[in-house]
C-alpha positions in Angstrom: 14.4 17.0 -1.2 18.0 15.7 0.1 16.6 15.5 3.3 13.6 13.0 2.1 15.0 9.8 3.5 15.7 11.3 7.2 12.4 13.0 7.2 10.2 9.2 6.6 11.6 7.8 9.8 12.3 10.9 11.7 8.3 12.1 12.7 7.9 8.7 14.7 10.7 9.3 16.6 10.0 12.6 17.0 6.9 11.4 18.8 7.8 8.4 20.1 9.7 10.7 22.8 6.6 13.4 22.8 3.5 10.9 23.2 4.7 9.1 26.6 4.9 12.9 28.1 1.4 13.6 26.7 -0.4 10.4 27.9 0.7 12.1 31.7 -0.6 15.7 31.3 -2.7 15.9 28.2 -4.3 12.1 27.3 -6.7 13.3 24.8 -3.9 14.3 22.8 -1.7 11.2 22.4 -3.9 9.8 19.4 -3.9 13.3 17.0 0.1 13.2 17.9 0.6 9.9 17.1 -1.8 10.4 13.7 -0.1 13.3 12.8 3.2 11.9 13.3 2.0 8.9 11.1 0.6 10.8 8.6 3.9 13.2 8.3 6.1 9.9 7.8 3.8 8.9 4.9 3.4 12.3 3.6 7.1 12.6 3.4 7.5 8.5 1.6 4.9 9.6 -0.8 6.4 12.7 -1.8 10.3 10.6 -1.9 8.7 8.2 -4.2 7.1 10.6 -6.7 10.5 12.3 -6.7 12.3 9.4 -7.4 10.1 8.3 -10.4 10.1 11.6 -11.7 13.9 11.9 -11.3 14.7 8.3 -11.8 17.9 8.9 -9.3 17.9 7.8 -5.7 18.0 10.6 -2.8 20.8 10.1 -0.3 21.5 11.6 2.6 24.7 11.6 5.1 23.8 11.5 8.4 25.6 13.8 10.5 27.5 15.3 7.4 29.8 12.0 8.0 30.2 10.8 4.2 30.2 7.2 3.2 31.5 4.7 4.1 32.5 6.1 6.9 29.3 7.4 7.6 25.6 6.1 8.0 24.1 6.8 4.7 20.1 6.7 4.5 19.2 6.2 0.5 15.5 5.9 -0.9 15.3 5.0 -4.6 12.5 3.2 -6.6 12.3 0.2 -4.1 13.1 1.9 -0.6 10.1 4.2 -1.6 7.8 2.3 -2.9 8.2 0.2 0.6 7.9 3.0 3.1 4.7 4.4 1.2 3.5 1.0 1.6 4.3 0.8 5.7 3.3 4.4 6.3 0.2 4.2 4.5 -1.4 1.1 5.6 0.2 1.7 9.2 -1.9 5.3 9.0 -5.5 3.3 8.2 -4.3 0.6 10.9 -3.6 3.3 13.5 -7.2 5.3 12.7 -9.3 2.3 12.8 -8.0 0.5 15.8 -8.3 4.0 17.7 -11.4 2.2 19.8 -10.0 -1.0 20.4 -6.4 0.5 21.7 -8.3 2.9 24.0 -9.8 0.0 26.2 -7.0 -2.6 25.4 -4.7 0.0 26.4 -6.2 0.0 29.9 -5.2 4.4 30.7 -1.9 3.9 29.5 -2.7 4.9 26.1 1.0 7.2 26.0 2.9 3.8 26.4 0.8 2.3 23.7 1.0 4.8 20.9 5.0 5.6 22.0 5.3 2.0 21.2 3.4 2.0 18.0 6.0 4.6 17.4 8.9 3.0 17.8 7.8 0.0 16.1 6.8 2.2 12.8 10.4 4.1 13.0 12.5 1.1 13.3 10.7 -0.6 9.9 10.9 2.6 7.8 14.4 2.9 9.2 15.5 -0.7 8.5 14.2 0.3 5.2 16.0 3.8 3.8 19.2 3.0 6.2 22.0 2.4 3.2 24.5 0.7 6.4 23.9 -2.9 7.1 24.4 -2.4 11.0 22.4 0.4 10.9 19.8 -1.8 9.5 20.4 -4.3 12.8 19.7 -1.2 15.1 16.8 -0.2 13.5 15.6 -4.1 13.6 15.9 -4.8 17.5 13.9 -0.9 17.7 11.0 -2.6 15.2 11.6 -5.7 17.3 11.3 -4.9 21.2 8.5 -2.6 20.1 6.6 -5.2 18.7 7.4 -7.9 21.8 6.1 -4.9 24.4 2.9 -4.7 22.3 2.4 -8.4 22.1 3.1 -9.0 25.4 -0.5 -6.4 26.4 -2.6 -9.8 25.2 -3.2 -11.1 28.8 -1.5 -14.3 29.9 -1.5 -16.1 26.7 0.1 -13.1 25.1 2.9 -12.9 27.3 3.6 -16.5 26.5 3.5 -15.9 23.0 6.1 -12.6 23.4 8.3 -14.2 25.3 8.7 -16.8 22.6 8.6 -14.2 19.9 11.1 -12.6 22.2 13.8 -15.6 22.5 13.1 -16.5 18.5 13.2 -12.7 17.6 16.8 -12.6 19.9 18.4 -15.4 17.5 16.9 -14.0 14.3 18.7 -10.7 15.2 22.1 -12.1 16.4 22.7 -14.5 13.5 21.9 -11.6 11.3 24.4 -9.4 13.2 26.9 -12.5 13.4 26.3 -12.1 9.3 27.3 -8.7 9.0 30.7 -9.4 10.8 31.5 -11.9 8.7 31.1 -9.4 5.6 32.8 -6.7 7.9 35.8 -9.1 8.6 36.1 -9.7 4.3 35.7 -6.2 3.2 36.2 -3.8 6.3 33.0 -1.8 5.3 29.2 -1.8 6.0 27.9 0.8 3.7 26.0 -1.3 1.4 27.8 0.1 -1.8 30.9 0.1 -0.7 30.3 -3.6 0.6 28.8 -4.4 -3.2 31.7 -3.0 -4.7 34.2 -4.9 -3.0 32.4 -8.0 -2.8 32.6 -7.8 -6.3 36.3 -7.4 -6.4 36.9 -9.7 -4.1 37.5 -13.9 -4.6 34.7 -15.5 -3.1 35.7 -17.0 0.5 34.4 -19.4 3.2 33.7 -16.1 5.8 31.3 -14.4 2.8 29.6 -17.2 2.4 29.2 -17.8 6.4 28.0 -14.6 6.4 25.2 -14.9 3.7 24.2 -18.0 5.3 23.7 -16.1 8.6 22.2 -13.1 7.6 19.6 -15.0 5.7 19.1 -17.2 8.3 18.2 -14.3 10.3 16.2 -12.5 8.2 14.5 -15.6 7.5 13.1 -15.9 11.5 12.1 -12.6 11.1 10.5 -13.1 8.0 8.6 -16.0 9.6 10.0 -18.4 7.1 9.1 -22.2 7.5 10.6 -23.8 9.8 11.3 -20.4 11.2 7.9 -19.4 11.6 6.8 -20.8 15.4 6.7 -17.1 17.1 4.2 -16.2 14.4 0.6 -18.1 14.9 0.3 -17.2 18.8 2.1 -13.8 18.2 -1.1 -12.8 15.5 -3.5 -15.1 17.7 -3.0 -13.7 21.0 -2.0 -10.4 20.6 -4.8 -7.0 21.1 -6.5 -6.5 18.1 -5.0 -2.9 17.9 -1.6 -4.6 17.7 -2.0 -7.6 15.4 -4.0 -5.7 13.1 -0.5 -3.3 12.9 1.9 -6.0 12.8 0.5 -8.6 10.8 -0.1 -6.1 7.5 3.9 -4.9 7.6 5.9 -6.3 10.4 7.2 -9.6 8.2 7.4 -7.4 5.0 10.3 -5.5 5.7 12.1 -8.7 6.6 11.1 -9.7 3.2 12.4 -6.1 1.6 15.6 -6.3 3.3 16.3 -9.5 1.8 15.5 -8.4 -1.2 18.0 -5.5 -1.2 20.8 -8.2 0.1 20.3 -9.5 -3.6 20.1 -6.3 -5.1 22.5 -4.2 -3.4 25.0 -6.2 -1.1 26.0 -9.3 -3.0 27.2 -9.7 -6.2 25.2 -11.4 -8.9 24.6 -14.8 -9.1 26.5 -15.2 -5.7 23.8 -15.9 -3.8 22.5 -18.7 -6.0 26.1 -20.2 -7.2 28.7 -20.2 -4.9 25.8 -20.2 -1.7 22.5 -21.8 -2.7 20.3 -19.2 -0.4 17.9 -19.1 -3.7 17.2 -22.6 -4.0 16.9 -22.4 -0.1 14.3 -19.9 -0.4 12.4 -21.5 -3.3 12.3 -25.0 -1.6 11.1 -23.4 2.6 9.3 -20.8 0.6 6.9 -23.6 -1.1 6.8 -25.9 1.6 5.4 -22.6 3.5 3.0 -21.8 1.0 1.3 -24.7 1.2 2.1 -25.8 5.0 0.8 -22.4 6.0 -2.6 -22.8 4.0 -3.0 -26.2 5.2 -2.5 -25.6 8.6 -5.2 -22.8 8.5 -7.5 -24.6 6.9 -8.2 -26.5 10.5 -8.3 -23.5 12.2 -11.3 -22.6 14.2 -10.4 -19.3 15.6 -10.2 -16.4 12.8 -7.5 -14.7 14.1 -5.4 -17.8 14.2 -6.7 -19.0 10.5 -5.0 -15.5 9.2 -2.1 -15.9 10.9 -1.5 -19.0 9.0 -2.5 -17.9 6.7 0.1 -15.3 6.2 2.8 -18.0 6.6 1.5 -19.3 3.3 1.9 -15.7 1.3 5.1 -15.1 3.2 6.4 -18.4 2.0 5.4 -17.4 -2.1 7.5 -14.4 -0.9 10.2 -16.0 -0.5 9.7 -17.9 -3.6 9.6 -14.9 -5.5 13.3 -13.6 -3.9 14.7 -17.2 -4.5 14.3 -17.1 -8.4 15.4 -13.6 -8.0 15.1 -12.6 -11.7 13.9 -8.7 -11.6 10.4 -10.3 -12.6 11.0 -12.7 -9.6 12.0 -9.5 -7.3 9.6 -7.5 -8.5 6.6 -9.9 -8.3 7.9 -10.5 -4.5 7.7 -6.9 -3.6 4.7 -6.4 -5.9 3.4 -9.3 -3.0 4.8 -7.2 -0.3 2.3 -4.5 -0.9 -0.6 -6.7 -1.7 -0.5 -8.7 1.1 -0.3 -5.6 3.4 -3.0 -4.6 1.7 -5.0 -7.2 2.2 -4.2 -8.8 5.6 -4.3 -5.2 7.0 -8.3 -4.9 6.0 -8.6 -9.0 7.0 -7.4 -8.4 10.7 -9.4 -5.3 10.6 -12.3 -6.8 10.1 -11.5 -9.3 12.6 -11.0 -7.0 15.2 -14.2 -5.3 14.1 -16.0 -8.8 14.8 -14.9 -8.6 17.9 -15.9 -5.0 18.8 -19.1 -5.6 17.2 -20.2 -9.0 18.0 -17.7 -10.7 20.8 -17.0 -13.4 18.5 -13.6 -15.0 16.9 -14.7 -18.1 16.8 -15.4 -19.3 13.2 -18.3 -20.9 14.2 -20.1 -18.2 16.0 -20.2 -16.0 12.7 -23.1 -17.2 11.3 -25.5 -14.4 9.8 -22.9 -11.8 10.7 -23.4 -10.6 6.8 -26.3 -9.8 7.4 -25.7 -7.5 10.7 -22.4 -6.1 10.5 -22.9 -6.0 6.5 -19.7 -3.4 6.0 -17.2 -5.2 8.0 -18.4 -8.8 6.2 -18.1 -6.8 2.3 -14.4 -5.8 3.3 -13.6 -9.5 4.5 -15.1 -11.2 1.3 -12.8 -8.9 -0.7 -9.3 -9.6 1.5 -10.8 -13.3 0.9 -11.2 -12.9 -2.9 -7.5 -11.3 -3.4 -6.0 -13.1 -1.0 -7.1 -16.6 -3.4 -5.7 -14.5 -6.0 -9.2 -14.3 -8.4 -8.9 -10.8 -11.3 -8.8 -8.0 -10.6 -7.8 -8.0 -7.1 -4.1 -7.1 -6.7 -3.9 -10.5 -5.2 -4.3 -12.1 -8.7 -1.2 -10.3 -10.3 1.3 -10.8 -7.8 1.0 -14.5 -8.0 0.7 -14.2 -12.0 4.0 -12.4 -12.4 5.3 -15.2 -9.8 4.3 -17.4 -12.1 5.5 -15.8 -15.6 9.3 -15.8 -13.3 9.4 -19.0 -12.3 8.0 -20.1 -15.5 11.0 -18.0 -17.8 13.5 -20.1 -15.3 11.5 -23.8 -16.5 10.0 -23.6 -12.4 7.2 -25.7 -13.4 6.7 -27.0 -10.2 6.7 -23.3 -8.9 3.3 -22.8 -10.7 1.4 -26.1 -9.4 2.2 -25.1 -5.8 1.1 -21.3 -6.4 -2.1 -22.7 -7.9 -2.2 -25.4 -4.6 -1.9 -23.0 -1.9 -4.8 -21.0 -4.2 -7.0 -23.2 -3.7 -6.4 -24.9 -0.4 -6.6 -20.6 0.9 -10.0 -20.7 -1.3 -11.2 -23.9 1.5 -10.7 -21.6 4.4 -11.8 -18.5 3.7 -14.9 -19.6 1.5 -15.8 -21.3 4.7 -15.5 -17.7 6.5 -17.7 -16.0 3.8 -20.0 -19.1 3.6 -20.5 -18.6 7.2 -21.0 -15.5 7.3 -23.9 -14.7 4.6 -25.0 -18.4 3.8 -25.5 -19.8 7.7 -28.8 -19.0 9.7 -27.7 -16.8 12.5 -28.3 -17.4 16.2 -30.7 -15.9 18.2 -28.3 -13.9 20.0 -25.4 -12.6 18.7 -22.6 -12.9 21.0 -19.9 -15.3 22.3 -17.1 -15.0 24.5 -13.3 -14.1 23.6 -10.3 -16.0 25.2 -8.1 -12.5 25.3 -8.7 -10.1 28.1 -8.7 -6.2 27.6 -11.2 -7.6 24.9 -13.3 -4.8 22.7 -15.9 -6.7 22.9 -20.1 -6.5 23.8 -21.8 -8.5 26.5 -22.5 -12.1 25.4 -26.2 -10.9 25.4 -25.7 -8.0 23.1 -27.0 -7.9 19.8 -24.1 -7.6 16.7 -23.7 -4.5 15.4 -21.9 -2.6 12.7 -18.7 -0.8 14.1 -18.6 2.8 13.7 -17.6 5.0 10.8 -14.3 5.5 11.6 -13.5 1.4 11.3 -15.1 0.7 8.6 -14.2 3.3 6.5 -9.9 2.9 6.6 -11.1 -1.4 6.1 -13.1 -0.1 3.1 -9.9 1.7 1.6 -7.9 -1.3 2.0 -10.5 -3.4 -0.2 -10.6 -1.1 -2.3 -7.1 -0.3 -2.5 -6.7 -4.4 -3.3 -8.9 -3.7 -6.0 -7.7 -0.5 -7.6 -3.9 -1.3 -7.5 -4.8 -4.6 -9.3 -6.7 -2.7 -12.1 -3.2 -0.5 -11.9 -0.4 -2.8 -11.5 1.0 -2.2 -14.7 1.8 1.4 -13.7 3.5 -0.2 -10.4 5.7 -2.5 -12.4 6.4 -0.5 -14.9 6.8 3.3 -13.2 8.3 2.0 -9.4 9.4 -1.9 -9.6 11.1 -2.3 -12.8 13.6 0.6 -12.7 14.6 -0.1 -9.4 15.4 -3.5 -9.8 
């Protein structure tokens, strides 16, 4: 059980070194590696988190023996785990149903795929149990260069949009790491504790505040925070559907969690909203976001694109939630962090599965698709209904307790854009569902896609459902957005509010 918070990030990579070796001798067995090694990370964050709310005590471990603060100290209480079970577990339903779509996107280099899928998993459940805040920068650029390699697989357009994830994704990282030697500088420490501790002791000073104001402005590029959100739309858009249907679920969140443990475990309290006003900062971008984000996607025309806006719009009620950072605030943000994954995870699914089945992306060129590819459209009109937020999908409660917290600190306004951004998400993707059970369909199903590598049909070919083994990890994400709504009393009350 001490060994819990090594063993989450250490399977992936483990296998991140194996798979490349395999994809050269054995291809067949790169996907049950990578699987397995997926499937042991969330096996071991499940486990960590029923420890932890049995126990109620975080598990630590010192890597190397090296104790802290000398040494890199890897620490999973109620928060850490309830985060890495959410990665690992929608990352493990990602993984199996995109096992089509990766095998002709990948184009016979499936060992460099999955190596990369990897490495992009290890770096966010490491950014995530790491207790060191430069630990938490290597783990980042891992997560990071990962994620522009698999980006950069979307044809031409791809590699335009990784390069500028690239060169945004660069600055994000350094003025994080130009941060965390600001704090360094003050307190001569980067275990987390240690720095929380002193900070504490210490008289507030021009470099911690520099420092908060970078670190936030890093995380906040990562996090795809307006106006930091221009890698984002073309990044989801133009990506392979094996990779934005990873990425989009999980990538932003952990930018989101480790902001939320810079509040809770780094700076004092109150510091963060008195002395630098990073909360108001997040309220005000996080709100202009929220309803930028759905705005912008309502005039969308390409699904994959409309989603991607889409998730600036929950990111930026994110970042919201961190900003009134009351434990209801935090806990409705991370409460977010899981529904979202939750339910963008199923949406992009069932965009790629579009694409598989019918060749289509184009809003447009969905009509009657309910009636064909009836699974994949059921899944999509539930990640619609939670993502507007309508009882008892999980998508409903997150945004209620955001409301109750920004209500309690006389946030009035906080409510009105909340039920804004609602409504103006309900425009969009009513238009998807409308289009896709409500409009007479074609007679032939079919259209073609602007990304090469495309899992895709001839434009002649009729729609068809996509096999069993999509359709059934898209149906546990709906239902997961249904059954953790019904639940999300336990989650507040057993895993969010003891650790915060």
């Amino acid at each position: 059980m001490e060994q819990l918070p090594i063993l989450i990030p250490l399977p992936l990579l483990a296998a991140s070194l194996v798979v490349p070796l395999a994809g050269l001798w054995a291809p067949r067995a790169v996907f049950p590696i990578s699987v397995a090694a997926v499937a042991l990370s969330a096996a071991m964050s499940a486990l960590a988190l029923a420890e932890v709310v049995a126990g109620g005590e975080a598990l630590r471990y010192t890597l190397g023996g090296w104790a802290p603060p000398i040494g890199i100290e890897y620490v999973v209480d109620h928060v850490a785990a309830f985060v890495t079970a959410v990665i690992t577990g929608v990352a493990l339903l990602v993984v199996v149903a995109a096992r089509r779509a990766a095998a002709r996107e990948a184009a016979g280099r499936r060992g460099l795929f999955y190596a990369l899928v990897l490495l992009l998993l290890a770096g966010l459940t490491g950014m995530v149990v790491t207790g060191d805040l430069f630990n938490v920068f290597v783990f980042m650029e891992i997560s990071s260069l990962a994620a522009y390699a698999l980006v950069f697989r979307g044809g031409r357009a791809g590699m335009l949009a990784a390069y500028r994830y690239l060169i945004l994704g660069t600055v994000g990282g350094s003025f994080y790491l130009l941060g965390v030697a600001f704090l360094y500088f003050t307190t001569g420490t980067l275990n987390m504790t240690d720095m929380a501790r002193l900070l504490g002791e210490a008289e507030p000073n021009i470099s911690v505040a520099a420092g908060a104001a970078f670190i936030f402005a890093g995380l906040g590029m990562k996090m795809a925070l307006v106006p930091l959100h221009l890698w984002l739309p073309d990044a989801y858009t133009f990506a392979p559907s094996s990779v934005n249907s990873l990425i989009a679920p999980i990538m932003t969140k952990v930018g989101a969690y480790v902001m939320v443990r810079m509040f809770i475990s780094v700076f004092p309290e109150g510091y963060l909203a008195d002395e630098v006003p990073v909360s108001q900062a997040l309220i005000a971008l996080g709100l202009a976001g929220s309803v930028y984000g759905a705005y912008a996607a309502m005039g969308q025309r390409d699904l994959r694109r409309m989603l991607a806006y889409s998730s600036v719009s929950q990111l930026g009620l994110l970042a919201v939630g961190i900003g009134i950072a009351t434990p209801l605030g935090l806990a409705a943000a991370l409460l977010h962090v899981m529904n979202h994954a939750l339910m963008k995870g199923a949406l992009f699914l069932t965009a790629m599965s579009m694409r598989m089945g019918a060749g289509v992306s184009d809003v447009r060129m969905l009509a009657g698709l309910g009636r064909r590819m009836p699974a994949t459209s059921a899944v999509f009109a539930v990640g619609a209904v939670a993502m507007v937020g309508i009882p008892p999908t999980a998508g409903f409660f997150s945004k209620w307790y955001l409301s109750i917290a920004a209500i309690d600190e006389g946030l009035w306004f906080v409510l009105a854009v909340v039920l804004a951004s609602s409504l103006l998400s309900a425009v969009y993707l009513f238009r998807v569902i409308e289009r896709l059970y409500l409009a007479p369909a074609p007679a032939i199903a079919g259209g073609a896609d602007d990304a090469p590598n495309a899992a895709a049909p001839a434009q002649d070919a009729p729609a068809r459902e996509s096999p069993l083994d999509v359709t059934l990890p898209m149906a546990l994400l709906a239902l997961a957005t249904i059954v953790l709504g019904v639940l999300n009393v336990v989650v507040m009350e057993r895993v969010l509010e003891p650790g915060l």
